[in-house]
C-alpha positions in Angstrom: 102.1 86.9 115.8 98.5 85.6 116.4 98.4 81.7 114.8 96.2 79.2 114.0 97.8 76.2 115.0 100.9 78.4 115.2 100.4 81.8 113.3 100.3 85.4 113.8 97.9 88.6 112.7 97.2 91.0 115.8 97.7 94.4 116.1 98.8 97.1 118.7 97.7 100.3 119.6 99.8 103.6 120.2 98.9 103.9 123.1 101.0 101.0 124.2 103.8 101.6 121.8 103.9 104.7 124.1 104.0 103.2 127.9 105.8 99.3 127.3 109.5 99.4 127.5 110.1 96.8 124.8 110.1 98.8 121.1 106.7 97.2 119.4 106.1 97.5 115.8 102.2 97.3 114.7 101.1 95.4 111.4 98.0 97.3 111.3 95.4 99.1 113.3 92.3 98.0 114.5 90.9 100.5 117.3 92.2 101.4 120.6 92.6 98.3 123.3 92.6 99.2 127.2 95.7 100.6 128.2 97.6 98.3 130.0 99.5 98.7 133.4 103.1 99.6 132.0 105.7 97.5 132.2 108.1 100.2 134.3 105.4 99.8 136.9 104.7 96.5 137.0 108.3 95.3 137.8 110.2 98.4 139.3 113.7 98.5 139.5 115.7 96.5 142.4 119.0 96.0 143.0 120.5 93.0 140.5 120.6 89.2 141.4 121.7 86.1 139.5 120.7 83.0 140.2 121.2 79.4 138.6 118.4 77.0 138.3 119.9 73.5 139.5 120.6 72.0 136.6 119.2 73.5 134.0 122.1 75.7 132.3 119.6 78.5 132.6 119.9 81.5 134.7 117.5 83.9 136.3 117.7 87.3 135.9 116.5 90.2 137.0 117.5 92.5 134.3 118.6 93.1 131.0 122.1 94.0 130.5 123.1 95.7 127.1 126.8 95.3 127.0 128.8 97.4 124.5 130.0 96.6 121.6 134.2 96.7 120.6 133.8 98.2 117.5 130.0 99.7 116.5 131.3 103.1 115.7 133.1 104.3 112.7 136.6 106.3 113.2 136.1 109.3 111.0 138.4 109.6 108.3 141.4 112.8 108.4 139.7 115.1 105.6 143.1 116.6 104.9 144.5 113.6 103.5 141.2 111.0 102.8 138.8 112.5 100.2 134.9 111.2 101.8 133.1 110.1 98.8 129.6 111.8 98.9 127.5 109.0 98.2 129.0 106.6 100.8 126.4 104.5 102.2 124.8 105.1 105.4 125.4 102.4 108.0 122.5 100.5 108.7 121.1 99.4 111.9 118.8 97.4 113.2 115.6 98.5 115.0 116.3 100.2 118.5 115.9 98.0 121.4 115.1 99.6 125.2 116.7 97.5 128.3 114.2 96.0 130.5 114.1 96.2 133.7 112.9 92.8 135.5 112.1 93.0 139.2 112.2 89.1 139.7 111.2 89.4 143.3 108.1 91.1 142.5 107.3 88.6 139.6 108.3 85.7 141.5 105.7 86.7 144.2 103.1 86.4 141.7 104.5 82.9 140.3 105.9 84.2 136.9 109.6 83.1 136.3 112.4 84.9 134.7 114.6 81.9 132.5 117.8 83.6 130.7 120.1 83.0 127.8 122.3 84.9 126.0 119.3 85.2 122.9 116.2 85.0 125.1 114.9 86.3 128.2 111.7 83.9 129.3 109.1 85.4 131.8 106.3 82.2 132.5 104.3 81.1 134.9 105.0 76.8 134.7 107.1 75.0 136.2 110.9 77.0 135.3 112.2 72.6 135.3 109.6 71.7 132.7 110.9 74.6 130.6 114.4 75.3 131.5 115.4 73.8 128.2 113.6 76.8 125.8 116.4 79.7 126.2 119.2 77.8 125.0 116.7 76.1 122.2 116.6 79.6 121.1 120.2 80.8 121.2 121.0 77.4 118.9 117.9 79.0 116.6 119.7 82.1 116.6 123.0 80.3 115.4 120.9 78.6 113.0 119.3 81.6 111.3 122.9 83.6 111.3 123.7 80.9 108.7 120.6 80.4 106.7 119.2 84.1 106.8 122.6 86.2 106.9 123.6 88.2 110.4 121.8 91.0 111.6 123.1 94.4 111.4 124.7 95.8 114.3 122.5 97.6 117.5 123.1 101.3 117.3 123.2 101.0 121.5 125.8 98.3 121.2 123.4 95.7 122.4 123.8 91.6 121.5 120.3 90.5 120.1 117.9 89.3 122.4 114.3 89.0 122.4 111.9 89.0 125.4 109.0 85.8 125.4 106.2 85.5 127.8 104.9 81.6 127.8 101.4 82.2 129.5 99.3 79.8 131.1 97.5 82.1 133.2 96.6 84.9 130.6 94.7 87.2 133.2 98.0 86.9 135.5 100.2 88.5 132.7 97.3 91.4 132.1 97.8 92.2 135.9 101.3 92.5 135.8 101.3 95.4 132.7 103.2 92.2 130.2 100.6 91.8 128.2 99.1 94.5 125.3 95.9 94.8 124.5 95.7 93.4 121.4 97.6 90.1 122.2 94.4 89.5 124.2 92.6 88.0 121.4 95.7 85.7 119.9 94.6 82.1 119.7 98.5 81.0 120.3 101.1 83.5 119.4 102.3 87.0 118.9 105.3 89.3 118.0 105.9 92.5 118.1 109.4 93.9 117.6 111.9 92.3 120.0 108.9 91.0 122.2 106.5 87.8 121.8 104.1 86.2 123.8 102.7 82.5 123.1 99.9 80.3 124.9 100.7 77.4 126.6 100.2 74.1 124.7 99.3 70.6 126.3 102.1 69.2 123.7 105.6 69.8 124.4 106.7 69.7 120.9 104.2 72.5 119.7 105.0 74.5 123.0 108.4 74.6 121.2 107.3 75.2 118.2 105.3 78.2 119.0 108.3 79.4 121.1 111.0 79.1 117.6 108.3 80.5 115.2 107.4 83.7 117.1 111.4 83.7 117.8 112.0 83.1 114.0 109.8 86.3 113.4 111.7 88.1 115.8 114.9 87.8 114.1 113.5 88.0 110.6 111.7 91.9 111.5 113.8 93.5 113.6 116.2 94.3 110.9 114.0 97.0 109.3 110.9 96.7 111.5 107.3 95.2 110.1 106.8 98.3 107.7 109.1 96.7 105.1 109.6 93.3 104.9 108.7 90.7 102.6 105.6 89.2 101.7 103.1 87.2 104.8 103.6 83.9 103.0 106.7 83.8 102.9 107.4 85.2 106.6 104.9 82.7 108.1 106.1 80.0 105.8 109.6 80.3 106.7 108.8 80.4 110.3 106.8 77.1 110.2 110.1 76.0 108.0 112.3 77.1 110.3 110.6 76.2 113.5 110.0 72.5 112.8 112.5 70.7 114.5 113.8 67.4 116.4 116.2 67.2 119.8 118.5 64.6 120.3 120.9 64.1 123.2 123.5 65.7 121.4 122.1 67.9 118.9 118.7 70.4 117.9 118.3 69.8 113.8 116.4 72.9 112.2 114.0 73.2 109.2 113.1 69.1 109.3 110.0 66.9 107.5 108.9 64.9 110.1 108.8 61.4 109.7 105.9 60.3 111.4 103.3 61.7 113.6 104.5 60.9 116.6 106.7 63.5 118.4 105.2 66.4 116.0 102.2 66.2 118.5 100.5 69.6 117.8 101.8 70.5 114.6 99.3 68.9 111.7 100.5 70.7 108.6 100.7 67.7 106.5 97.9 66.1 108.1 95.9 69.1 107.2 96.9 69.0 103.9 95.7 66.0 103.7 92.7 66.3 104.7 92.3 68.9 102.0 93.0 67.1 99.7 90.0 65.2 100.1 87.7 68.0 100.5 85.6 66.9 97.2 82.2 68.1 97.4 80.1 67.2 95.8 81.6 64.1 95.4 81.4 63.7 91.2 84.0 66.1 91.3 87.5 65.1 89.9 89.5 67.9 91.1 92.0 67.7 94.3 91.6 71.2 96.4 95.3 71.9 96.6 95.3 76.0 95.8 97.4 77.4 93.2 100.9 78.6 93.6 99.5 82.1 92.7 96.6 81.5 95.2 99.4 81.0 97.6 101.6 84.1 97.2 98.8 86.6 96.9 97.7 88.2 100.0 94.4 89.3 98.4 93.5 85.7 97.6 90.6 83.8 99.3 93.3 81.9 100.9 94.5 84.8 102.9 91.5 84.1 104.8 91.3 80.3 105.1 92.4 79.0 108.3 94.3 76.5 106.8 96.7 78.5 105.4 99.7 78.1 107.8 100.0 74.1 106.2 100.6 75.5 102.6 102.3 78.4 103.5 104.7 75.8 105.4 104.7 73.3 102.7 105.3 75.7 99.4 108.2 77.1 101.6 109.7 73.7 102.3 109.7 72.6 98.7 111.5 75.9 98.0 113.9 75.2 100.5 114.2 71.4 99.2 114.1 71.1 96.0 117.1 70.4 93.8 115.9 73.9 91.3 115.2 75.7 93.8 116.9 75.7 96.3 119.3 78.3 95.7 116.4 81.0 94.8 115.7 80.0 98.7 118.5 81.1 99.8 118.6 84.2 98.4 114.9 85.1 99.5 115.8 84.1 103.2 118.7 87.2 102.5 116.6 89.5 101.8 115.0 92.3 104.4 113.0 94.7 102.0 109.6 93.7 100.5 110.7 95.0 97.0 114.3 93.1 97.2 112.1 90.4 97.9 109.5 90.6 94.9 112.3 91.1 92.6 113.6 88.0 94.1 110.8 86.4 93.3 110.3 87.5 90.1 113.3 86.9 88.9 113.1 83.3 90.2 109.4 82.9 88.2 111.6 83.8 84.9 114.1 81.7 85.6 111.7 78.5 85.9 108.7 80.0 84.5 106.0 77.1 84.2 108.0 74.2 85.5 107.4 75.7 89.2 103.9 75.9 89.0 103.2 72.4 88.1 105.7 71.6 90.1 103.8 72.9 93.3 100.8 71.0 92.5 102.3 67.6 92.0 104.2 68.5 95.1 101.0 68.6 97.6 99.5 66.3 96.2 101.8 63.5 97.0 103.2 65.1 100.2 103.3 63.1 103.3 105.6 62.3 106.7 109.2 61.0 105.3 108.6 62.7 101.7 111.9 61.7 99.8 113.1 64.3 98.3 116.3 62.6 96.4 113.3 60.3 94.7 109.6 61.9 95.2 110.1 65.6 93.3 108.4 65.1 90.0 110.5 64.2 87.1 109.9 66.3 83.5 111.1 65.3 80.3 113.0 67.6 77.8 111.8 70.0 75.7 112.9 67.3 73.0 110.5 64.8 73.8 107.4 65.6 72.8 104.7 63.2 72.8 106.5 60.0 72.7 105.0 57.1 72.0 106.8 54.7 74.3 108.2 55.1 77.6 110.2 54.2 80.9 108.0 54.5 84.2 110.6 53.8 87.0 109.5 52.8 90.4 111.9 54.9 92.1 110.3 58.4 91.3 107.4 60.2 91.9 105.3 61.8 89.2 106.5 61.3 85.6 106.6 63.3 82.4 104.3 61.6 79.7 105.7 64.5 77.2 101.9 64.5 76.2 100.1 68.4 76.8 96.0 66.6 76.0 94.0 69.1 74.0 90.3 69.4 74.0 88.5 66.5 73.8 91.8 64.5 72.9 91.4 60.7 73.7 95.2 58.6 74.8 95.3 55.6 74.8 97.5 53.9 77.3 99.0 50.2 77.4 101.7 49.0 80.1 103.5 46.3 80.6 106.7 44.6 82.9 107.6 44.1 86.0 109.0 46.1 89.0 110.0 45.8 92.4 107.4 47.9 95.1 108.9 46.6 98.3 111.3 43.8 100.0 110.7 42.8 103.4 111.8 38.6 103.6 111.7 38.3 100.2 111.3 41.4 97.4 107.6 42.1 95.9 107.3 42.5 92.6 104.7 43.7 90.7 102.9 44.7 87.6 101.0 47.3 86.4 97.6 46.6 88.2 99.8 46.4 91.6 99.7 44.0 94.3 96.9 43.9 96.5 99.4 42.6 99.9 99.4 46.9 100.5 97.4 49.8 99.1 98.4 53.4 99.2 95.9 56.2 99.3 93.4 53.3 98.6 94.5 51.7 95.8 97.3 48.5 94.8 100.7 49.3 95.6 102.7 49.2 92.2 99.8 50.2 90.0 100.3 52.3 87.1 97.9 55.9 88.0 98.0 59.1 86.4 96.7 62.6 86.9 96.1 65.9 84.3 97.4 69.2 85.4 95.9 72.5 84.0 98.0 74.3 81.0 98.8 77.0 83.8 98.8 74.6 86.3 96.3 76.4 88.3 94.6 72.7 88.6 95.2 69.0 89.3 93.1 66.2 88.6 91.7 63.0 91.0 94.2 60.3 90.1 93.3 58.2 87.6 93.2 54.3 87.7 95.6 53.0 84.5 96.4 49.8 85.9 97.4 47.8 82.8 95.4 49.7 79.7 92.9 52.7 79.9 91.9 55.0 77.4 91.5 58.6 78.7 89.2 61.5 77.3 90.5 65.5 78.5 87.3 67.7 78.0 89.9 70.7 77.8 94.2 71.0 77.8 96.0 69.1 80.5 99.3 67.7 80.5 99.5 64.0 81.3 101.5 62.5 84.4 102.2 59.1 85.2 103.7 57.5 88.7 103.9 54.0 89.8 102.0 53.9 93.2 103.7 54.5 96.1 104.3 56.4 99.0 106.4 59.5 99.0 108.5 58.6 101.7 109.2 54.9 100.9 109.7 54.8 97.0 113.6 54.8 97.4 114.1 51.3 97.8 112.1 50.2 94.7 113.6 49.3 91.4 112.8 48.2 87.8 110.4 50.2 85.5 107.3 49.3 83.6 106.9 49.9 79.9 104.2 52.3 78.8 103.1 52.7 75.3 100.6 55.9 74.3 98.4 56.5 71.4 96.2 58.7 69.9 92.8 57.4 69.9 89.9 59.0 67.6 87.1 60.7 69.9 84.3 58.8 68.8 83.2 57.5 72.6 80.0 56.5 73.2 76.5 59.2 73.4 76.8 59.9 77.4 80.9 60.6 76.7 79.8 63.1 74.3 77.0 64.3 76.2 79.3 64.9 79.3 81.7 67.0 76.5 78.9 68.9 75.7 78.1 70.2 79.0 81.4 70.4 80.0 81.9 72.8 77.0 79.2 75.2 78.4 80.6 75.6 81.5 82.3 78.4 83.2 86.2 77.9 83.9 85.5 77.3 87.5 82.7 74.8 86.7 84.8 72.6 84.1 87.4 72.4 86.8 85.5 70.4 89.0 84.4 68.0 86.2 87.4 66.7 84.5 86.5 63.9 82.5 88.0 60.2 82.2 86.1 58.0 79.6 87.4 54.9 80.0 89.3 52.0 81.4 90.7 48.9 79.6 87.6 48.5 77.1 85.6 51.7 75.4 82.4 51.3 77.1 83.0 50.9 80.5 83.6 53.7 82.4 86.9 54.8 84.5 87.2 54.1 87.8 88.5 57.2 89.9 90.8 56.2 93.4 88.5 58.6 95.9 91.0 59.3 99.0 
């Protein structure tokens, strides 16, 4: 499944559906490709031979077996004495599989390898040593999904799973040999179709990997009912960057991980794509972060569909699913399901369940994501329904973004005062701070340990540039926003910080000065879309002077 940076998106054409020996399921149609050279002709069947790479734990095949199953069939009941209900369900199966037949000799001759493990049979053309490792990656990805996703049902020949890669260097080689179909021609790295996938090589051995798991992640999750019903293209590809992202010690392969740092994610870029969105402010007056919607995520008819960034929120909506505390369990249950409308009931039931509070928690989410994000102390924090508005309150330095309790109305002007003492970091001795911060470290450009703040949109299709509170600031909202307060930090390093800051609000009369109102005015005649790029701060620590905005 065709990727940017890891993605998928190609089609196939009946006429190879027809001639490969692998069953192929098409997403959609797009014209007929050139035929390509069968696979029954390209490796003709020879007599069977087993070799071991030295080594590597890997074997070389030159065939697929299908071994039998013990106990696929169902004993059929004595009618004389069992009465067979008439609505009985109908045993499922999995899509059918065809055995392949590898003729190693011939492919060897030609420089393309066959690597084998019980879940995956690699054909490549590199070095089989440099490689050797990637079967058995996948047959502890297979064990991995078994637990997270549910098993697979049963093969109706009796077959174990097991998918067939191709990791190509040489793209016109694999075209000669009848492995590749014509519309994997055009993928930029990687491709599925039914039980077979076909990836690009990488000049990073971690996103070689990668590629490898996330087209084998699609495998598993599609062969159940085949590509005509499954669930929704966000979710699949977001699951499969979840799922894919990993880290290999000398003892162990961990699954589904946030990396840490850059380094050994060579390749991969989601967060750092995010952000780098984040950023994207143009023209610069504007005040809004791009981080899209939670709606603009899940729709496939939305702009985003298109954007070739979407594989980094598609990843990073899925991983907060999959981490946070609320919603974790709704993951599970959407990684169960095989149909697309078990699935969108899934996922409307989960919208009921947390209605708002997921929507607002997606945006403060991205826009405080980064390598390491803590999850025990970085998910925002909301207040109960009980605490509306209250006038004083505890901003800890061990959580992300806070609850004011405040929902600003139009042209509503809070007025914010804070005061105390915290600790931001300890290295020989700890730092403490107050609420301007302390200018040793800075994070996303401004003071470590200063007080900052940000509005989201009443349907939190929206987020506001954070706003500079440091010690006092008095804030104007040209339209509804709900108000949210964090001590600065860093996602990933605010859980060894302690002690909170005291933070008084008030309602402030919205006098302003002429060019506040002025801006309100204009802001009033705007479109939706327009306003949302001009949120408006008035002012910071005295009436007059305008408020500072941290531009990262």
């Amino acid at each position: 499944m065709s990727m940017p940076a890891g993605g998928r998106g190609m089609t196939a054409t009946p006429e190879y559906l027809l001639l490969a020996c692998v069953s192929l399921i098409t997403t959609t149609t797009a014209g007929c490709a050139q035929q390509p050279i069968p696979v029954s002709q390209a490796v003709a069947e020879t007599e069977s031979e087993e070799t071991d790479l030295p080594g590597s734990g890997v074997t070389t095949a030159t065939h697929i077996q299908s071994p039998a199953a013990d106990n696929d069939s169902v004993a059929e009941p004595d009618t004389e004495t069992i009465s067979e209900p008439e609505d009985k369900p109908e045993k499922l199966f999995r899509i059918s599989e065809e055995p392949l037949e590898i003729n190693r000799q011939r492919l060897g001759g030609v420089g393309i390898h066959v690597l084998e493990s019980r879940r995956l049979i690699l054909l490549t053309d590199l070095d089989p040593q440099s490689v050797r490792e990637l079967p058995n990656l996948a047959d502890d990805c297979f064990d991995y999904l078994e637990r997270i996703c549910g098993p697979l049902r049963p093969s109706r020949s009796g077959a174990e799973f097991q998918a067939v890669g191709c990791l190509i260097s040489d793209f016109e080689l694999f075209q000669l040999m009848g492995l590749v179909p014509g519309p994997v021609v055009e993928m930029q790295h990687g491709q599925q179709f039914g039980y077979q996938f076909w990836i690009r090589d990488q000049p990073e051995d971690y996103y070689r990997r990668h590629l490898l798991l996330h087209e084998f992640v699609h495998v598993y999750m599609t062969c159940d009912t085949g590509l005509n019903d499954i669930p929704d293209g966000w979710f699949m590809e977001g699951a499969a960057e979840v799922f894919a992202t990993h880290t290999i010690t000398s003892s162990t392969t961990v699954f589904g991980v946030l990396p840490a740092q850059f380094a050994g994610f060579e390749g991969w870029g989601r967060i750092s794509t995010i952000r780098r969105r984040r950023l994207d402010r143009i023209p610069a007056e504007f005040t809004l972060q791009s981080i899209p919607s939670i709606n603009q995520i899940r729709y496939p008819e939305a702009a985003l569909a298109r954007d070739d960034d979407r594989y980094s929120w598609w990843w990073a909506l899925s991983w907060m699913l999959c981490n946070h505390p609320d919603y974790s369990a709704d993951w599970t249950r959407l990684c169960r399901c095989r149909g697309k409308d078990e699935f969108r009931q899934q996922v409307e039931n989960m919208n009921t369940q947390h209605e708002q509070r997921l929507s607002s928690d997606w945006m403060l989410f991205a826009e405080s994501l980064c390598e390491n994000f803590h999850t025990m102390h970085s998910f925002p924090h909301h207040r109960g329904s009980d605490e509306s508005e209250p006038r004083k309150l505890k901003l800890r330095a061990d959580r992300g973004w806070q609850d004011s309790g405040w929902n600003l109305t139009e042209n509503q002007r809070i007025a914010i005062e804070c005061s105390g003492r915290c600790i931001v970091k300890e290295t020989t001795a700890p730092w403490y701070s107050e609420p301007n911060g302390v200018t040793l470290e800075y994070n996303q450009g401004r003071p470590l340990g200063e007080v900052i703040a940000v509005l989201v949109g009443p349907e939190a299709d929206w987020i506001s540039q954070r706003i500079i509170v440091g010690d006092s600031c008095t804030i104007t909202a040209p339209r509804a926003g709900r108000l949210w307060l964090q001590i600065n930090d860093a996602a990933g390093t605010r859980a060894g910080n302690s002690g909170s800051y005291h933070v008084h609000l008030n309602h402030q009369l919205a006098t302003g000065n002429h060019q506040t109102r002025a801006t309100i005015r204009r802001a009033m005649l705007q479109t939706p879309s327009q306003f949302r790029q001009q949120l408006l701060p008035t002012s910071c620590g005295v009436e007059t002077a305008p408020l500072t905005l941290a531009v990262h």
